[in-house]
N, CA, C and O of each residue as an XYZ file, in Angstrom:
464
protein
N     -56.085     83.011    207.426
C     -57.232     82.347    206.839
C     -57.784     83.210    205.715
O     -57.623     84.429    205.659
N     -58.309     82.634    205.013
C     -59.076     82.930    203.232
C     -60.456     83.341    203.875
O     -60.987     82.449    204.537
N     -61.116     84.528    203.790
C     -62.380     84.557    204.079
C     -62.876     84.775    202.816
O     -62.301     84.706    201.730
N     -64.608     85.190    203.233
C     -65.754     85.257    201.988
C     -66.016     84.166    201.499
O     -66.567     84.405    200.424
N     -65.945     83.069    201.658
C     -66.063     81.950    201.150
C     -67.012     80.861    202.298
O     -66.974     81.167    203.490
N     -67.742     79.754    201.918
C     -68.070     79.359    202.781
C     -67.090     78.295    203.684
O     -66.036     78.182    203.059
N     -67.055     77.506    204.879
C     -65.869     76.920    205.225
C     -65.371     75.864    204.451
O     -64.157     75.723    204.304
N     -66.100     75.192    203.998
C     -65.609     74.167    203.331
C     -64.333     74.636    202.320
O     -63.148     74.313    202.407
N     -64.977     75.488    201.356
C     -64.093     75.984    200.007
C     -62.979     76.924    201.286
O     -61.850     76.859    200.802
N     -62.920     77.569    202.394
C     -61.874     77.962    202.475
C     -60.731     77.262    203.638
O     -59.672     77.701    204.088
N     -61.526     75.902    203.892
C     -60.299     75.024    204.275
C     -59.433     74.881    203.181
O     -58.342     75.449    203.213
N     -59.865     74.004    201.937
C     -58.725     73.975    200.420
C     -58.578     75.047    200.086
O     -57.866     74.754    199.126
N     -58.655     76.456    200.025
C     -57.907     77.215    199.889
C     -57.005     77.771    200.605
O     -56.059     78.412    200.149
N     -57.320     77.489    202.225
C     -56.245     77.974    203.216
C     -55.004     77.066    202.672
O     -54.540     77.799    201.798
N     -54.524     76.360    202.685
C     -53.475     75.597    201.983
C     -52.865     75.553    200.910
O     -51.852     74.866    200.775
N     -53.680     76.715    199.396
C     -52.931     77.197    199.144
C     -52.549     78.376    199.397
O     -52.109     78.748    198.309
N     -52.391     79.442    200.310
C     -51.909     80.317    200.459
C     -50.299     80.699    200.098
O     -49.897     81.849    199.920
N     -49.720     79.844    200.050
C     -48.200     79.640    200.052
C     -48.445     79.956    197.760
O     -47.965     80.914    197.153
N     -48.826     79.433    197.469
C     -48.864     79.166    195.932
C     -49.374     80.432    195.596
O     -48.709     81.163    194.861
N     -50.773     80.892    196.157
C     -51.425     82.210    195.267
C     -50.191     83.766    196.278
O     -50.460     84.952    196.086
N     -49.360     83.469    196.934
C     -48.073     84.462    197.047
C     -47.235     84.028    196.774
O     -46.351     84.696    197.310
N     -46.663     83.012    196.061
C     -45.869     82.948    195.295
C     -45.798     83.405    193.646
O     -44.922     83.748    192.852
N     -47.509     83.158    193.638
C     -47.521     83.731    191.909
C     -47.927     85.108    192.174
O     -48.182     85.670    191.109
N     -48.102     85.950    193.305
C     -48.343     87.073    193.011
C     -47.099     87.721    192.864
O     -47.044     88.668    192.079
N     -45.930     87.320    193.582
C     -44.767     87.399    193.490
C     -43.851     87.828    192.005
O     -42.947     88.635    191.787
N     -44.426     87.072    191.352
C     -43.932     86.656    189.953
C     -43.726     88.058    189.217
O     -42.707     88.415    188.626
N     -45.150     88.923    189.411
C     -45.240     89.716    188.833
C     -44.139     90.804    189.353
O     -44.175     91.925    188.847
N     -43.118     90.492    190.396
C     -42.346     91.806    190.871
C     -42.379     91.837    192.103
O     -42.943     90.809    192.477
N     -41.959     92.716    193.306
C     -41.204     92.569    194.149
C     -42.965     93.434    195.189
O     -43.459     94.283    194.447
N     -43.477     93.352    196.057
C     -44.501     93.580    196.458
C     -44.485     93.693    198.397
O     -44.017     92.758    199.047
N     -44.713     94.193    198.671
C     -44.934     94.240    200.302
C     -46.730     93.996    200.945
O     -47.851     94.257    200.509
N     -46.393     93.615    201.689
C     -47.648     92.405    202.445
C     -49.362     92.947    201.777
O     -50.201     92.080    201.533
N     -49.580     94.004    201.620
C     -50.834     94.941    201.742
C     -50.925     94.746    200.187
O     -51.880     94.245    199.594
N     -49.817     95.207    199.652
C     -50.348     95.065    197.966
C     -50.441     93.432    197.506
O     -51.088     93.030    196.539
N     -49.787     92.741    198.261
C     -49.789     91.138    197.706
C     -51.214     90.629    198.166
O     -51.749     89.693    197.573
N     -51.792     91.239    199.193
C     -53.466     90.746    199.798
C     -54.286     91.193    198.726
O     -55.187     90.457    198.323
N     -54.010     92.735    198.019
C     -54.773     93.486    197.630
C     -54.865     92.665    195.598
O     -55.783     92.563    194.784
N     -53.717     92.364    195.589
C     -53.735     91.601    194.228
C     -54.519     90.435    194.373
O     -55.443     90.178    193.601
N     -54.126     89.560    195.535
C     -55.417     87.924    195.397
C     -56.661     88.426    195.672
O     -57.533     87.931    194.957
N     -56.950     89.046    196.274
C     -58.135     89.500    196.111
C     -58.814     90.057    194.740
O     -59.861     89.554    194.334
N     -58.235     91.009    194.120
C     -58.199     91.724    192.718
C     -58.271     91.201    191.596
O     -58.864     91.528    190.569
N     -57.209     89.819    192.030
C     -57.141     88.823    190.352
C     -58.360     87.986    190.967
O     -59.072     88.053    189.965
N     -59.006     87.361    191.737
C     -59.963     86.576    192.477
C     -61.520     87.184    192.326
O     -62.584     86.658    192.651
N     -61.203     88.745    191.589
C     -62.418     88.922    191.593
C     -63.483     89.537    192.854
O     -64.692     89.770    192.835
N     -62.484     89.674    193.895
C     -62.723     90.040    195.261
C     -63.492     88.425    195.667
O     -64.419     88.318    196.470
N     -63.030     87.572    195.113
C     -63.609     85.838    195.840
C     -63.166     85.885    197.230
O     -63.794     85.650    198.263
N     -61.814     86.278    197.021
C     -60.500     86.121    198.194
C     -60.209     87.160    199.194
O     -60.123     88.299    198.735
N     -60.061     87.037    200.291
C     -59.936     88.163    200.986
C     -58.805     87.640    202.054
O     -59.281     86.959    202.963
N     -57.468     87.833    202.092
C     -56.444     87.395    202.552
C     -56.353     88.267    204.279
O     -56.332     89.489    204.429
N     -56.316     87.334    205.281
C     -56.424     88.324    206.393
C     -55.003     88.345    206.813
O     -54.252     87.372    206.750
N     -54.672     89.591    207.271
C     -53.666     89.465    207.904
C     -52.626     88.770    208.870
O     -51.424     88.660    209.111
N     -53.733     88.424    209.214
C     -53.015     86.932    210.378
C     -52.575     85.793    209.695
O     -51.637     85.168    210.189
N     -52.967     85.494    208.883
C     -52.706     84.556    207.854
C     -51.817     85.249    206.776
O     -51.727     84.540    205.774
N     -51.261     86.205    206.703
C     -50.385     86.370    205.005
C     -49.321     86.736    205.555
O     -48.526     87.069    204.676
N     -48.795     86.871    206.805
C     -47.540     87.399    207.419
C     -47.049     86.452    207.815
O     -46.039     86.170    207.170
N     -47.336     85.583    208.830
C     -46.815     84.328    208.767
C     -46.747     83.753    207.496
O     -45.585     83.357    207.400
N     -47.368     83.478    206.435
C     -47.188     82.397    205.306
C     -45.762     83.261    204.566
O     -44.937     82.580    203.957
N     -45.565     84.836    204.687
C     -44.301     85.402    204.358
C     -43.637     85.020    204.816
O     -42.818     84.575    204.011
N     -43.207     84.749    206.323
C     -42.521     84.584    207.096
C     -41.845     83.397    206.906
O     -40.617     83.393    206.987
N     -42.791     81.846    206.535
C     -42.507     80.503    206.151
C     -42.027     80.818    205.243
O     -40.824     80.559    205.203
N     -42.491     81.370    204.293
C     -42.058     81.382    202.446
C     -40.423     81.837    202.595
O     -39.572     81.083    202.124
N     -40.101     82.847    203.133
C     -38.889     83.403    203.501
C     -37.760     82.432    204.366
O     -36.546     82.483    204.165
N     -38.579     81.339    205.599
C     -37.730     80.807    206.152
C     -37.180     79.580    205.018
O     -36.058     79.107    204.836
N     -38.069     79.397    204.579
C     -37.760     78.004    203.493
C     -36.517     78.644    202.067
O     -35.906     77.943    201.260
N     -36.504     79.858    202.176
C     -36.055     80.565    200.870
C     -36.345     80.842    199.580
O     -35.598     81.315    198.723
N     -37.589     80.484    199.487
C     -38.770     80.894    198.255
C     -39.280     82.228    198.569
O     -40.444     82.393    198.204
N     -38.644     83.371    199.232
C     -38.935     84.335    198.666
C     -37.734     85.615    199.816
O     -37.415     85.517    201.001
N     -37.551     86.167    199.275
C     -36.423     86.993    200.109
C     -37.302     88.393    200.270
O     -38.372     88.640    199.714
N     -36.588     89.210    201.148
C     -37.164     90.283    201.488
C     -35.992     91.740    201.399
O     -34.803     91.673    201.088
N     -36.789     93.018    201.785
C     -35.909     94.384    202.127
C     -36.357     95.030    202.177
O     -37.349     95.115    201.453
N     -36.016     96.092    203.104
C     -36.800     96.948    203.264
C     -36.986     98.588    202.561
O     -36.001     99.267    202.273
N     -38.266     99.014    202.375
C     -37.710    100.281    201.221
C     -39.214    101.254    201.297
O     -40.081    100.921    202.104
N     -39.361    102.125    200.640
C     -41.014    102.956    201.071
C     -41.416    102.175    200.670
O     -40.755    101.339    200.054
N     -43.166    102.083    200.917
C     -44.431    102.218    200.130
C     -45.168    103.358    199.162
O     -44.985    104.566    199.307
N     -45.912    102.847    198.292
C     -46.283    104.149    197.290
C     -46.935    105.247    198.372
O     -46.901    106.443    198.083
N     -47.502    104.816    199.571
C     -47.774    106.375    200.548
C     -46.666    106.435    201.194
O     -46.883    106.504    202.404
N     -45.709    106.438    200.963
C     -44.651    106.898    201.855
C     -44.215    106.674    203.220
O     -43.935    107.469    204.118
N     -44.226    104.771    203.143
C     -44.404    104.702    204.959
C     -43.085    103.372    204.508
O     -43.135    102.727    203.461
N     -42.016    103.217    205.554
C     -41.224    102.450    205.954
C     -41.702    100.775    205.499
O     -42.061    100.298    206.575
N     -41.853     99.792    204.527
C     -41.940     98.705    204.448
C     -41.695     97.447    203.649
O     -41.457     97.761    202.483
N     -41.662     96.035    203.853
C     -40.614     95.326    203.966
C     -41.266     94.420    202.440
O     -42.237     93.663    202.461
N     -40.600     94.690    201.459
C     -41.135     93.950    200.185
C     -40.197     92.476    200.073
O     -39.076     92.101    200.416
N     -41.225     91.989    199.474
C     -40.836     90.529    199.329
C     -40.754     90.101    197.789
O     -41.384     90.753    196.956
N     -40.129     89.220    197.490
C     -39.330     88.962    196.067
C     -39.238     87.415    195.942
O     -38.839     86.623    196.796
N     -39.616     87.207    194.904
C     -39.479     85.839    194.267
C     -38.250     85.206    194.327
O     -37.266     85.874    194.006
N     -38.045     83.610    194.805
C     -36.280     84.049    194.435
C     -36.346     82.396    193.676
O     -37.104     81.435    193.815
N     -35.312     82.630    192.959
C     -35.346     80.993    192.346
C     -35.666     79.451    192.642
O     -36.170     78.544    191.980
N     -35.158     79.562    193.904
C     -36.089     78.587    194.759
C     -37.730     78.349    194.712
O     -38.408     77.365    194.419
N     -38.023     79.546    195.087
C     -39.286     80.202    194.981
C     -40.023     79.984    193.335
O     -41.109     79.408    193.263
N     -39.607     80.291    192.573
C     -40.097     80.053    191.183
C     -40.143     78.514    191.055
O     -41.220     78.065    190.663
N     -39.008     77.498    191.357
C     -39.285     76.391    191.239
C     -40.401     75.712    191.965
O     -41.148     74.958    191.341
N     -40.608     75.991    193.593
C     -41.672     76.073    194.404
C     -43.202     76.051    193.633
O     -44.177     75.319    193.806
N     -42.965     77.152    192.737
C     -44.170     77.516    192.132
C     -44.840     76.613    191.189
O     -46.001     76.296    190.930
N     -43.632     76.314    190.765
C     -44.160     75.531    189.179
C     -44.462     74.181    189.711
O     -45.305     73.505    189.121
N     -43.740     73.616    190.985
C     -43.945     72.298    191.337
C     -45.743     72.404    192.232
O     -46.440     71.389    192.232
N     -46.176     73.502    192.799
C     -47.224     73.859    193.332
C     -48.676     74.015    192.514
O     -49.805     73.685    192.876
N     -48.184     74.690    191.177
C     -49.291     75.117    190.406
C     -49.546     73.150    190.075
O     -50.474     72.401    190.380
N     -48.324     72.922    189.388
C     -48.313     71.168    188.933
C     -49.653     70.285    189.829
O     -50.701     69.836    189.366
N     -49.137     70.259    191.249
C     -49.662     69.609    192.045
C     -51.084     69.991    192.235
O     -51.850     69.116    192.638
N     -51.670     71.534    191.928
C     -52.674     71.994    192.414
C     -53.670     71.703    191.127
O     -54.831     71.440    191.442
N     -53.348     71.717    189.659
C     -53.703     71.073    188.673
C     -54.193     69.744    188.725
O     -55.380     69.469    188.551
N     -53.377     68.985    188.939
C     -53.500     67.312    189.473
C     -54.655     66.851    190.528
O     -55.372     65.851    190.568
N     -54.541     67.951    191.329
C     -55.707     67.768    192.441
C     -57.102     68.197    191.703
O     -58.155     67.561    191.763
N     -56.922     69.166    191.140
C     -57.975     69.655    191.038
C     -58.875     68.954    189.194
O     -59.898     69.161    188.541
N     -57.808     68.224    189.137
C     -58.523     67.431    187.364
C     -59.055     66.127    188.124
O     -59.901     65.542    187.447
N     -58.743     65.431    189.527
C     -58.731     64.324    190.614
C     -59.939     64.698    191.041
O     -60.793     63.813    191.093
N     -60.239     65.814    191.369
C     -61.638     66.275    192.325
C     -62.799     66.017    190.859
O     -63.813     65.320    190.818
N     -62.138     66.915    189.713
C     -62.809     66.981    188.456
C     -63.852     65.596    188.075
O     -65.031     65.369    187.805
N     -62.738     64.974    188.228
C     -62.991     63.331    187.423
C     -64.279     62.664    188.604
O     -65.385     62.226    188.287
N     -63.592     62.791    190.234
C     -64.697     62.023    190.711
C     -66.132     62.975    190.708
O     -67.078     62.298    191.109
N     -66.529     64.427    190.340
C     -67.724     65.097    190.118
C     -68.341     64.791    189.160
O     -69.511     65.111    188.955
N     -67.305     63.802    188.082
C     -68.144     63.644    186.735
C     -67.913     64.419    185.869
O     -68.448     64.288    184.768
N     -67.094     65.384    186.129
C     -66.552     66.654    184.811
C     -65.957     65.900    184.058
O     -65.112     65.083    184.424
N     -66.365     66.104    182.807
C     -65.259     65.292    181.489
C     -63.838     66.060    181.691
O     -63.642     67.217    182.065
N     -63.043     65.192    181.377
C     -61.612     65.746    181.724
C     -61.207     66.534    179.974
O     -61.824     66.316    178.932
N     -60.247     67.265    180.127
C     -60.338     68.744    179.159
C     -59.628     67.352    177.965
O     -59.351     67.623    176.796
């Protein structure tokens, strides 16, 4: 689960979880702690990714094949398992960001926001 947020805003964001680690992905090959520590970071600290929630969504992302794994150090020097974008995964993305756009110009329109 997405905390810091109130529940409402972090039911629609629990769902994307799969999308904001896939684009953190993008940037390079990352293990569980630095991929929390980036949505949070690019978010502005909005986001606060809990653990119970970002290991499993690896775990899915990996079973589906949108993102592969291996194991290798961390920058402190401890045994762990980085995860990698994989082509699947990039397509995943672009069809995700698409969809999350669409929803969110849909929410736009019925608030009354002029559309861009």
């Amino acid at each position: 689960m997405i905390s810091k947020r109130p529940p409402e805003a972090g039911d629609v964001l629990q769902g994307t979880l799969d999308m904001l680690i896939l684009r953190t992905l993008i940037l390079g090959p990352a293990h569980g702690h630095t991929i929390a520590q980036t949505i949070e970071s690019t978010s502005e600290n909005a986001l606060d990714v809990e653990q119970g929630s970002l290991y499993p969504a690896l775990h899915r992302l990996e079973d589906r094949g949108w993102v592969s794994s291996e194991w290798g150090v961390s920058e402190n020097n401890r045994k762990a398992k980085f995860y990698r974008l994989t082509n699947r995964g990039r397509k995943e993305l672009n069809a995700a960001t698409d969809r999350w756009r669409k929803m969110t110009r849909a929410i736009g329109l019925i608030l009354g926001e002029l559309p861009e």
